[in-house]
C-alpha positions as CSV (number, residue, x, y, z in Angstrom):
1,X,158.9,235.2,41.9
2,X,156.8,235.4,38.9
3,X,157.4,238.6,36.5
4,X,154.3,239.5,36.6
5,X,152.0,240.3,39.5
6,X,148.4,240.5,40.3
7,X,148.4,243.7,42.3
8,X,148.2,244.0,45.7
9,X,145.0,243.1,47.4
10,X,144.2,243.8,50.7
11,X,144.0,240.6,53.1
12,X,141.5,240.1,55.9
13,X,142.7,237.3,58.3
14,X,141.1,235.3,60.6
15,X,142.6,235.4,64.2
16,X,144.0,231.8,65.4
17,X,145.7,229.6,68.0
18,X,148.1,227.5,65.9
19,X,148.3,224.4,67.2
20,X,151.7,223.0,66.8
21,X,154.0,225.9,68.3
22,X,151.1,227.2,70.4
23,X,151.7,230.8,69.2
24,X,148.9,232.9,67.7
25,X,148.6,232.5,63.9
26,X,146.6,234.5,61.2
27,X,145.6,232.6,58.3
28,X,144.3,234.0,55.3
29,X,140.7,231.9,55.1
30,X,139.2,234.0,52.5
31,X,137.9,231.7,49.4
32,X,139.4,232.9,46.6
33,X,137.8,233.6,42.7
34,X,139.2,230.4,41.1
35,X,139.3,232.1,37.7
36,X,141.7,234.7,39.0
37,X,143.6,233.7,42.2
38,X,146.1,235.8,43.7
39,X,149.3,234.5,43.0
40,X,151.6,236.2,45.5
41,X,148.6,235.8,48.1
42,X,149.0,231.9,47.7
43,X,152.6,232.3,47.7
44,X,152.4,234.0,51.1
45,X,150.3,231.0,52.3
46,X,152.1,228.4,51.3
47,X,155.4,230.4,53.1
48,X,153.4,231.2,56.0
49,X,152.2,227.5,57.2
50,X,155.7,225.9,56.1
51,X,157.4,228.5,58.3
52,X,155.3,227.5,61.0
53,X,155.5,223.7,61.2
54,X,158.2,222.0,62.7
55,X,160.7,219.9,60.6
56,X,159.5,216.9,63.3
57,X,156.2,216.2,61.7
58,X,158.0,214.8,58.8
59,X,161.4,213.2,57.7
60,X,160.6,214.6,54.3
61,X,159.2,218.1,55.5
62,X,162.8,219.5,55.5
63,X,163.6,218.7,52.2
64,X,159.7,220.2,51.1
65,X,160.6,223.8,52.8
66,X,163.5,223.4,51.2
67,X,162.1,223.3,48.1
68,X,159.4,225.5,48.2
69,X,161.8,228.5,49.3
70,X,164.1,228.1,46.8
71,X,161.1,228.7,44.7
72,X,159.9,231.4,46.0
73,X,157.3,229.2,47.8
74,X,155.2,229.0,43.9
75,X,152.6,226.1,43.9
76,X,153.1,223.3,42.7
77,X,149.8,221.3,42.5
78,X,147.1,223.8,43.3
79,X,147.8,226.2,40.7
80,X,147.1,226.2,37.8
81,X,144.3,224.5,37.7
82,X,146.3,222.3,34.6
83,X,148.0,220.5,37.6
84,X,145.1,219.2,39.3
85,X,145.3,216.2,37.8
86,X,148.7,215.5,38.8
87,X,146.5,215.1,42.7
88,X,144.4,212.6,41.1
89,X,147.3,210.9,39.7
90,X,149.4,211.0,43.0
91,X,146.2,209.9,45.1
92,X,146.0,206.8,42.5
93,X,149.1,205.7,43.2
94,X,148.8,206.3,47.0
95,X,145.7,204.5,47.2
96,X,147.9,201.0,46.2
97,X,151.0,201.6,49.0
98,X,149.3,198.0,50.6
99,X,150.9,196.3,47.9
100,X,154.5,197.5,49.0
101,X,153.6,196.8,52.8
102,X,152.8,200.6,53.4
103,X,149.9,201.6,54.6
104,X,148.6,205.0,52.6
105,X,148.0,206.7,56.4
106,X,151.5,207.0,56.3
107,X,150.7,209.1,53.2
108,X,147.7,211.2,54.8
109,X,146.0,209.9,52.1
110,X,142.1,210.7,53.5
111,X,143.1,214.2,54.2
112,X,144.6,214.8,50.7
113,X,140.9,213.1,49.6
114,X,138.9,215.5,51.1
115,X,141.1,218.6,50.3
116,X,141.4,217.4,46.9
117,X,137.3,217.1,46.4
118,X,137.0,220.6,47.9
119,X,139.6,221.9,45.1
120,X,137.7,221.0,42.5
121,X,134.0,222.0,43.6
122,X,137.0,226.1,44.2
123,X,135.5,225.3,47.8
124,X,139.5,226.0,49.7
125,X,140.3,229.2,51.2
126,X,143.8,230.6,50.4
127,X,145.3,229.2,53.6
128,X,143.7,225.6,52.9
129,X,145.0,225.6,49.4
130,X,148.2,226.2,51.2
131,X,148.1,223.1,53.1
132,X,146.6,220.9,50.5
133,X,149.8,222.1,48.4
134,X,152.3,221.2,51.0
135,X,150.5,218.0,51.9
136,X,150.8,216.8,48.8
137,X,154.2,217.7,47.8
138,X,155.5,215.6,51.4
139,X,153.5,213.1,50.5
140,X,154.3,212.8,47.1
141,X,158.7,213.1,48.1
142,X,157.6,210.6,50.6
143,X,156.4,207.8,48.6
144,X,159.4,208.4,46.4
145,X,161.7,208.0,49.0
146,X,159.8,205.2,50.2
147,X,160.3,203.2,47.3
148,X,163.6,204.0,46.7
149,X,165.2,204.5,49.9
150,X,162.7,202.8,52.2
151,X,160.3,204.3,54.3
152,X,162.8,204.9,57.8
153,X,166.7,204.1,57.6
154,X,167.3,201.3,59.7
155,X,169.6,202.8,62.0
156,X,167.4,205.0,63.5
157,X,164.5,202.5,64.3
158,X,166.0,199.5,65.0
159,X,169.2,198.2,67.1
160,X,171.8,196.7,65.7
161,X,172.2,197.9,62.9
162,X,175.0,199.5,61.9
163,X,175.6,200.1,58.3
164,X,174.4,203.5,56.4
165,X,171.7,203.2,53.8
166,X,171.2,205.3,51.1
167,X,168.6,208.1,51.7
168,X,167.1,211.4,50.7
169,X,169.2,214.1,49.5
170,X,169.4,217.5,47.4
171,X,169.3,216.3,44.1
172,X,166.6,213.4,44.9
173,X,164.2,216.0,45.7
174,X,165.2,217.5,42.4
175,X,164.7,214.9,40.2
176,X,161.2,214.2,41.8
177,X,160.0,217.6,41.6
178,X,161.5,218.0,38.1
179,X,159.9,214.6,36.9
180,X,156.3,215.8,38.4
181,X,156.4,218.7,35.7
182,X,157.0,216.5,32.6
183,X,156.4,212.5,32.5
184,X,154.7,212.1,36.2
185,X,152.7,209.3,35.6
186,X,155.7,207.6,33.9
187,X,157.8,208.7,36.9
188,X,155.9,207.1,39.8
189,X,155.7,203.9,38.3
190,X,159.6,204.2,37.0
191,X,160.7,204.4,40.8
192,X,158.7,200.9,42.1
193,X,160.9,198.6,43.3
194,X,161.3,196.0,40.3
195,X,163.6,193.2,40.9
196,X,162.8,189.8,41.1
197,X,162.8,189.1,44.9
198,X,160.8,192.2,45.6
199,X,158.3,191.2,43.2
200,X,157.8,187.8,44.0
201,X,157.2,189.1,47.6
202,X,154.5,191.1,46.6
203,X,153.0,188.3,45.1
204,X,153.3,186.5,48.5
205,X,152.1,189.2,50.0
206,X,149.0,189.2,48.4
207,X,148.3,185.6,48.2
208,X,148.2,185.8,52.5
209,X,146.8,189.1,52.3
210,X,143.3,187.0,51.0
211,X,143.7,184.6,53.9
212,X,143.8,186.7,56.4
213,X,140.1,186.4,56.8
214,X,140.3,182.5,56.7
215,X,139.5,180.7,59.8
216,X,141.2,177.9,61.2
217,X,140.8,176.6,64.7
218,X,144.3,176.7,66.8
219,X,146.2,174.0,67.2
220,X,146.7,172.7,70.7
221,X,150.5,172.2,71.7
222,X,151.2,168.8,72.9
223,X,152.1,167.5,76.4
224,X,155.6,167.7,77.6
225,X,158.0,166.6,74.8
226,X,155.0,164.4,73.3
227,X,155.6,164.3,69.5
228,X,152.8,162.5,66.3
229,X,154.8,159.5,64.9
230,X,154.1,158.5,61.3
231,X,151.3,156.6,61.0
232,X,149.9,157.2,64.4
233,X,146.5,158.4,65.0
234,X,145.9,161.7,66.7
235,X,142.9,164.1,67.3
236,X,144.8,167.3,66.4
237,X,145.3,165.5,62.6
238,X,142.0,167.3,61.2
239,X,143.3,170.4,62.7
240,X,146.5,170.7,61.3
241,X,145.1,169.1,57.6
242,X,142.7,172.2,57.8
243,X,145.8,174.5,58.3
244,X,147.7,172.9,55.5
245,X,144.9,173.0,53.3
246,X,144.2,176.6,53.5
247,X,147.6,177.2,52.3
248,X,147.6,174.5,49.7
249,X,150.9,172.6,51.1
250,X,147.8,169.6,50.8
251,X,145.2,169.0,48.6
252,X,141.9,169.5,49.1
253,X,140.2,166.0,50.5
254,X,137.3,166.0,52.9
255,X,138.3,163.1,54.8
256,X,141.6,164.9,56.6
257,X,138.6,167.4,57.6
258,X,136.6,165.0,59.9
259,X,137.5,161.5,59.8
260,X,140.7,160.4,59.1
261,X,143.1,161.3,62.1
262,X,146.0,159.2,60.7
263,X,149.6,161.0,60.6
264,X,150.1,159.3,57.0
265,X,152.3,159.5,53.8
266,X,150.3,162.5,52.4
267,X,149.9,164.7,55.5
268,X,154.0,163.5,56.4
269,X,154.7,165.0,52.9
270,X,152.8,168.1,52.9
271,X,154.1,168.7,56.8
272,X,157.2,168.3,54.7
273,X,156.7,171.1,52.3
274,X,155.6,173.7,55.0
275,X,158.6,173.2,57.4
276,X,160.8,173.9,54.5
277,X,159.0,176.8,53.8
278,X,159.1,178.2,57.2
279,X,163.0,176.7,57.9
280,X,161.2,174.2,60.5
281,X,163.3,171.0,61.3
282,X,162.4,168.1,58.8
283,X,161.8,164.8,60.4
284,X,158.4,161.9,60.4
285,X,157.2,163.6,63.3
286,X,155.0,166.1,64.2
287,X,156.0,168.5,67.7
288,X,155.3,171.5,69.0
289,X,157.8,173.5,66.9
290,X,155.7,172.5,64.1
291,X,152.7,173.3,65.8
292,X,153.6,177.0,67.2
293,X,154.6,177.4,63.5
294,X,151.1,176.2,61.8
295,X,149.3,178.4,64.4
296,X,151.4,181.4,63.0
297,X,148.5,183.4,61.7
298,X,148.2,184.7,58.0
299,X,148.0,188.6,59.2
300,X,151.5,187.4,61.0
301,X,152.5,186.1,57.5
302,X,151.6,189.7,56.0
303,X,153.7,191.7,58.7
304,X,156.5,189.8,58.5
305,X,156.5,190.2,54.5
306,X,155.8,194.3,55.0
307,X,159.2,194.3,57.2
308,X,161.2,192.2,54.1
309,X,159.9,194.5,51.8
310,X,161.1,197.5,53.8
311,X,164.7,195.8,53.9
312,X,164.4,195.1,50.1
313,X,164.5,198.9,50.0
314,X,167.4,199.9,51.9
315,X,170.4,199.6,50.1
316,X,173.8,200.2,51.5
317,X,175.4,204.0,51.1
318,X,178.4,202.3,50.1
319,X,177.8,199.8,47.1
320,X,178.9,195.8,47.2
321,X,180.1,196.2,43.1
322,X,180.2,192.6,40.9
323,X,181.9,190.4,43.8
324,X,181.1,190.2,47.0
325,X,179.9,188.5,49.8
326,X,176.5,188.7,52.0
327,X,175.4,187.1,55.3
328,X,171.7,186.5,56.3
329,X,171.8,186.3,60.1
330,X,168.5,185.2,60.4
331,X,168.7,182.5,57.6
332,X,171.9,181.8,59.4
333,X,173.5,181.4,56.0
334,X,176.7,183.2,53.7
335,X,176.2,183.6,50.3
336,X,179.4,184.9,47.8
337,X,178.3,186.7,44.2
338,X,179.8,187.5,41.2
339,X,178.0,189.9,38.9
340,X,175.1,189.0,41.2
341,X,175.4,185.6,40.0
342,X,175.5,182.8,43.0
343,X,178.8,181.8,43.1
344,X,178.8,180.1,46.6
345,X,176.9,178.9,49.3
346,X,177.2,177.8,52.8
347,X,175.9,177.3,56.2
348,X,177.5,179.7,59.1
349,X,177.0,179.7,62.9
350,X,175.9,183.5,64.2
351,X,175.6,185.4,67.4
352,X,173.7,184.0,70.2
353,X,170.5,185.9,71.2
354,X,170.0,188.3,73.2
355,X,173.1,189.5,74.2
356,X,175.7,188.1,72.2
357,X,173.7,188.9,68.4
358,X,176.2,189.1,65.3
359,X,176.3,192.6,64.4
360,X,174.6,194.4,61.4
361,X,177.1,195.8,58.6
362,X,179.1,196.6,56.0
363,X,182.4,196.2,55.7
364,X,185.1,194.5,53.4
365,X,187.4,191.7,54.2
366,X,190.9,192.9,53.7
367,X,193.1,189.7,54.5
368,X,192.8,185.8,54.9
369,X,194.6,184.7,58.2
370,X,196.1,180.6,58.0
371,X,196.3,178.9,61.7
372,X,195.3,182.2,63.5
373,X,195.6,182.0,67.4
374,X,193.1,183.4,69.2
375,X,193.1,186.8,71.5
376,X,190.1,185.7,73.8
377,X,187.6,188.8,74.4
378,X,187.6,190.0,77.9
379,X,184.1,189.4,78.4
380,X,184.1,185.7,77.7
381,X,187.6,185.2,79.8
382,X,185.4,187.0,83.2
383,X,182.2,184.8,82.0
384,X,183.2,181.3,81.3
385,X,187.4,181.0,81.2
386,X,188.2,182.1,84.6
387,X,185.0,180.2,85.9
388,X,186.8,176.9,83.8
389,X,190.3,178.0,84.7
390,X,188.9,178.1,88.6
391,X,188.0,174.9,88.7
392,X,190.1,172.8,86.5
393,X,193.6,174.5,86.8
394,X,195.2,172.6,83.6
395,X,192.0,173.8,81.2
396,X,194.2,176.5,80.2
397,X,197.1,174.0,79.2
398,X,195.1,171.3,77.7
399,X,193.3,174.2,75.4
400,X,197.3,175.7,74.8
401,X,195.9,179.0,76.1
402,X,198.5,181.0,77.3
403,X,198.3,184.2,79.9
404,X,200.1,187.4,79.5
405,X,200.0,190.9,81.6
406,X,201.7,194.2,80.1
407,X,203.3,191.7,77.4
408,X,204.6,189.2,80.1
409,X,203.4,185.7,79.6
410,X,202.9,184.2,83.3
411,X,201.8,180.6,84.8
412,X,198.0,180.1,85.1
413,X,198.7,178.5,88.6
414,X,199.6,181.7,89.7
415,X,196.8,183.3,89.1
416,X,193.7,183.6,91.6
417,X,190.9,183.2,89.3
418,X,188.0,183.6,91.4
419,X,189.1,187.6,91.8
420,X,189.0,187.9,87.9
421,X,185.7,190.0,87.2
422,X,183.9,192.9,85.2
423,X,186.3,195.7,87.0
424,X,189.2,193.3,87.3
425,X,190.5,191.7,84.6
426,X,194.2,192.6,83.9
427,X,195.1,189.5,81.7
428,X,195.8,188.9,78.1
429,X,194.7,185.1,76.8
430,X,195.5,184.2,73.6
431,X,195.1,180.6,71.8
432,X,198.0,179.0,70.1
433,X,196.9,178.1,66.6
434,X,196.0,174.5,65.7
435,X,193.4,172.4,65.7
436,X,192.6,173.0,68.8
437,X,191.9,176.8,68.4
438,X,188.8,177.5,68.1
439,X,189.1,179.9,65.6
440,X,190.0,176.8,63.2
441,X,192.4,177.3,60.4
442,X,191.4,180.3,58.3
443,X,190.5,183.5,59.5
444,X,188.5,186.3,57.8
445,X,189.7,190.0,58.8
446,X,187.1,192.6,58.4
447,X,187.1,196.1,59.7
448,X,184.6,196.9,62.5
449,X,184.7,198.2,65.8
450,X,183.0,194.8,67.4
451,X,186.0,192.5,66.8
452,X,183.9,190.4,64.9
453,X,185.1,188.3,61.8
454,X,184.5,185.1,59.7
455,X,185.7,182.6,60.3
456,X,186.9,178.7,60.4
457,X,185.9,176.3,63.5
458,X,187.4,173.3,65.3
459,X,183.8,172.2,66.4
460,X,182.5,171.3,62.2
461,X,179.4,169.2,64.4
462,X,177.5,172.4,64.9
463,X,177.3,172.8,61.2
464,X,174.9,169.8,61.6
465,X,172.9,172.0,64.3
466,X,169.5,173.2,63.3
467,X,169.6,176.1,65.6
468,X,173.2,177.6,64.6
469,X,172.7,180.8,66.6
470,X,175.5,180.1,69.1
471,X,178.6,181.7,69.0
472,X,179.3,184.9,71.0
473,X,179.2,187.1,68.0
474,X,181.4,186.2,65.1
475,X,180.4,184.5,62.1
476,X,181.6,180.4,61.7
477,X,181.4,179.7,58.1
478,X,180.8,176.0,57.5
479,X,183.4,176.0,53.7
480,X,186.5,178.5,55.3
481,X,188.6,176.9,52.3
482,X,186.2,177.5,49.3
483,X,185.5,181.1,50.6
484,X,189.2,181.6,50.9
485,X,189.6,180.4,47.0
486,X,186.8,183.1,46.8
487,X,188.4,186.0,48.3
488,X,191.4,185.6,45.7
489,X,191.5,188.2,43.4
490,X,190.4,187.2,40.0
491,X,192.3,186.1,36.9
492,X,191.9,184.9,32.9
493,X,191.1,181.4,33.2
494,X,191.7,180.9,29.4
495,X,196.0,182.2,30.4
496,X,197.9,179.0,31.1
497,X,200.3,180.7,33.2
498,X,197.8,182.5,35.9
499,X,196.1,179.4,35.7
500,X,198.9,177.7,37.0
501,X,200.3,180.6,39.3
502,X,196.6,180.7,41.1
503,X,196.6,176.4,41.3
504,X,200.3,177.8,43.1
505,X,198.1,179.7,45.1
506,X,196.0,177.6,46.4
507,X,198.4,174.7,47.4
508,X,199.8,177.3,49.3
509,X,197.0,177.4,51.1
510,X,196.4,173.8,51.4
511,X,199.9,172.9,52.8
512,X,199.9,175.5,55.0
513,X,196.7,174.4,56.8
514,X,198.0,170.9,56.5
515,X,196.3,169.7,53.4
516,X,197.7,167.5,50.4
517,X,199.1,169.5,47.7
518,X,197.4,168.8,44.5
519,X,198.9,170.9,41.3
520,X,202.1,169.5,39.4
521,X,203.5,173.4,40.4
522,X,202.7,172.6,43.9
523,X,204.6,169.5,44.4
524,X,207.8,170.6,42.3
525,X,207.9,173.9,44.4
526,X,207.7,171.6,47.8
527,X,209.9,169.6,47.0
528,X,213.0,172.4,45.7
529,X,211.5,175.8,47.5
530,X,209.4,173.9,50.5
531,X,210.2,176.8,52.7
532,X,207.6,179.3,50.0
533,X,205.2,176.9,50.7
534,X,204.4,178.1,54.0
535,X,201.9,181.1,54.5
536,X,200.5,183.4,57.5
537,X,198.3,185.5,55.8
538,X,197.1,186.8,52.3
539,X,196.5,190.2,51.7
540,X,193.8,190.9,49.2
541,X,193.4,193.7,46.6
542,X,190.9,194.7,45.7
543,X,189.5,193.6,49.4
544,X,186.1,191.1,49.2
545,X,183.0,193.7,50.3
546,X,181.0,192.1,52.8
547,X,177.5,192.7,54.1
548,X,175.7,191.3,57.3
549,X,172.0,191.7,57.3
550,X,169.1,190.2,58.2
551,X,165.8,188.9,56.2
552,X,163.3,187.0,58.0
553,X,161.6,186.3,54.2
554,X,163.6,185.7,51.1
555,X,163.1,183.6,47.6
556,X,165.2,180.2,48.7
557,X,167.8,179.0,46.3
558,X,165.0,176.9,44.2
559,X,163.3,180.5,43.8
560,X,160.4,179.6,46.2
561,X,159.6,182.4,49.0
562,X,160.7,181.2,52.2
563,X,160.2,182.3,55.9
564,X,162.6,182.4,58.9
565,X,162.2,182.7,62.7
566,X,162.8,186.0,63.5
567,X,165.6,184.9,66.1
568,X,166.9,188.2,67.0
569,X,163.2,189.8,67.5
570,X,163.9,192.6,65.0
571,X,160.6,192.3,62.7
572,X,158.4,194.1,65.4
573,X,160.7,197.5,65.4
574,X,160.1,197.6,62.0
575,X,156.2,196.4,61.6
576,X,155.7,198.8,64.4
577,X,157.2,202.4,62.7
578,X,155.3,201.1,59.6
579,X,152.2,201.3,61.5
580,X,153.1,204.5,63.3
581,X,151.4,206.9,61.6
582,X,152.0,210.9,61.4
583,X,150.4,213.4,59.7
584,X,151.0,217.3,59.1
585,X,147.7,218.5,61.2
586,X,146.8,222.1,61.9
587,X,143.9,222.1,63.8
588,X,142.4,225.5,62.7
589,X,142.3,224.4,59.5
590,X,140.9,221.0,59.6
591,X,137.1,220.5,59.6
């Protein structure tokens, strides 16, 4: 406590039914003479109301009790009066949480308003200073954490996720509450998010966030599998020039508005411009996936940004460091870094929805695997191998899958395969390795507990696939060999000798895999050592970190914000805790 000490004064309390616990309450409602308020009587308010509400109301709330007893529950905003200003400043930056996608309700930002008006015309009783105090301080510890750590952690309000974000700890709260005392106004705008991406999504935000009072007529779908040819003439034309327009993928002209309903060169290109910003398929015709995506409306456009910006703001409890390598699920694309720089790109086939969805996580990819074979997952042998097996009994042989119980490999003819199901399924299948296996030739190992990897394919045609959300879980990367190279630990470039040793390396890979051997080292040491040539697997140290995530809005590679289907369905659990507001209420002391 303080060293010195207004004496005691006596209190008179006001008998109460607190709301939250439903026990009876006495809080001290007596307004108090601003020029000298009782410290310790503040103090006892402040202790009393944060002993009485439930760490439920609010992530942060914890941490805020936390605080305020190892302080000896002293104010921190209401008194002295020197700090009130530090409420104005807090409410100033609350009153602009829309431009991060947060709504300031999440903030109880009218409450804090109206308290705050009532402080400065010495209109609160002891008890409502009290809760003004406390709301502010967990409103103020949860913008910070917000911005830094995101508003929720994604575990705990969406499925599958599965990787640990950083979040609020001991000495977060600590900085916060020490920054507040010195450089405050510095401090809130120090801990916006700042990077590139995040910004330029801001900036997209705010561009749809004006059009969400613009009007355009929907689009009707067309019949069947009907599609608008180039140069054909169609009713729905002004409709969908009206749409473009609005967005400025084509120019303003009044005749697309009324009488020109001709699919032409100029609509075809600014059809064009807006599929590739919303990863629509690009062809001279106009269909209903085009259509369901024009008809997307612009408060749509502003959710689905709020959720991207709430990913922007996790970050991963463990950190990915200068090289590694990240998936987008929903862009159904890898990407490998170096010192953030793009060092690699690719397309990559991922989980089917809705039951077979690549996983979200973090992880790090320990060894590269040449001509794996393939231990088929027991739920795909009871779904669709048995079922194959059943009726075509020389499927197994013709795929050179081979069947094995307790370690025993055993003839697929003498197996009844239309008993194999959920409960019974005692067999082992595993894939020989070749180009057959549908694992392909290289083979990413990653720790997880879904037995999922990266990997190569023998099916290179679905790299072609506009939808590549097909696989049963794992990820099929469409440049196995260049990620391999990738995965290698690094070495001098400029130093002749690892130069050559890693060109070594690589032929390795190549011959092993059945590719031509290209480095002068390569071919001398296959033609004296040819038995070195030949590898199974490559180790790696330091292992690759890898991160599978999902963003439904991102700056594409040409640095132009783009949007993706939301294939998995995973925006709305988001969009809908951001809109899910709580508040610290006590009922006796609200007006």
């Amino acid at each position: 406590m303080r060293l010195v000490r207004v004496c005691f004064v006596q209190l008179t309390f006001i008998f109460a039914t607190f709301s939250c616990s439903g026990s009876t309450a006495k809080f001290d409602n007596a307004i108090p003479n601003y020029n000298r308020i009782d410290e310790q009587r503040l103090d006892s308010a402040i202790k009393q109301i944060l002993e009485m509400l439930p760490d439920s109301l609010s992530p942060e709330l914890k941490w805020v009790k936390l605080q305020y007893s190892s302080h000896d529950f002293e104010p921190e905003w209401v008194y002295p009066s020197s700090n009130y200003e530090k409420i104005d400043t807090l409410i100033s930056f609350l009153n602009k949480t829309n431009e991060h996608g947060i709504l300031p309700e999440q903030f109880d930002l009218d409450n804090l308003i109206v308290l705050n008006q009532k402080l400065k015309q010495n209109n609160l009783s002891y008890a409502k200073l009290a809760l003004l105090e406390i709301k502010a301080s967990n409103a103020y510890l949860r913008y910070c954490k917000a911005l830094n750590f995101g508003l929720f952690l994604p575990k705990e309000i969406s499925p599958n996720y599965y990787f640990e974000t950083l979040t609020i700890d001991s000495t977060f709260v600590r900085k916060c509450f020490n920054e507040k005392k010195t450089y405050f106004n510095r401090y809130l705008k120090q801990i916006q998010p700042a990077f590139p991406d995040y910004l330029q999504l801001q900036s997209e935000r705010k561009k749809y966030a004006c059009l969400v009072d613009s009007a355009f007529a929907p689009i009707p779908a067309l019949p069947g599998k009907e599609t608008i040819k180039k140069g054909s003439s169609h009713p729905i034309i002004p409709l969908i020039s009206r749409r473009l327009m609005i967005t400025g993928e084509l120019p303003y002209n009044q005749k697309y508005l009324s009488y020109n309903q001709i699919f032409d060169n100029n609509l075809l290109k600014a059809i064009n411009t807006f599929r590739t910003k919303t990863g629509q398929y690009i062809d001279e015709e106009i269909g209903n996936n085009t259509i369901r995506a024009l008809n997307y409306t612009f408060t749509d456009y502003v959710n689905k940004i709020d959720a991207n910006l709430e990913r922007l703001r996790w970050k991963p409890a463990k950190p990915l460091g200068n090289k590694y390598i990240r998936v987008n699920v929903a862009d159904m694309t890898l990407k490998a870094f170096r010192h953030d720089t793009l060092a690699l790109r690719m397309k990559v086939c991922v989980g089917k929805s809705p039951k077979n969805k690549t996983p979200f996580l973090r992880s790090n990819i320990y060894e590269v695997v040449l001509n794996p074979t393939w231990s088929i997952p027991n739920n795909i042998v009871v779904k669709e191998i048995s079922k194959l097996a059943e009726k075509d009994t020389a499927y197994l042989r013709r795929n050179k899958i081979r069947v094995f119980r307790n370690g025993i490999e055993i003839q697929p003819r003498d197996i009844n395969w239309s008993k194999i199901s959920k409960n019974y399924q005692p067999y082992t299948l595993v894939q020989d390795s070749g180009n057959i296996n549908a694992l392909g030739r290289i083979k990413f190992n990653f720790s997880n507990k879904f037995s999922v990897y990266l990997h190569d394919t023998n099916s290179k045609s679905a790299f072609n696939r506009h939808n590549r959300a097909i696989t049963h879980g794992c990820v099929r990367v469409g440049k196995p060999l260049e990620l391999s190279y990738f995965c290698l630990p690094e070495y001098d470039r400029k130093n002749k000798l690892k130069t050559e040793n890693r060109e070594l390396l690589q032929d390795k890979i190549h011959h092993s895999i059945h590719l031509k051997v290209n480095s002068k080292k390569g071919k001398e040491t296959l033609e004296t050592w040819p038995e070195t040539m030949k590898l199974k697997r490559i180790g790696l140290s330091p292992s690759i970190p890898i991160l599978i995530d999902y963003s439904t809005c991102f700056t594409d590679k040409n640095g132009k914000m783009t949007f993706r289907d939301d294939l998995y369905e995973m925006d709305k659990y988001i969009i809908n805790n951001l809109k899910n507001i709580k508040t610290i209420t006590i009922q006796e002391l609200s007006d």
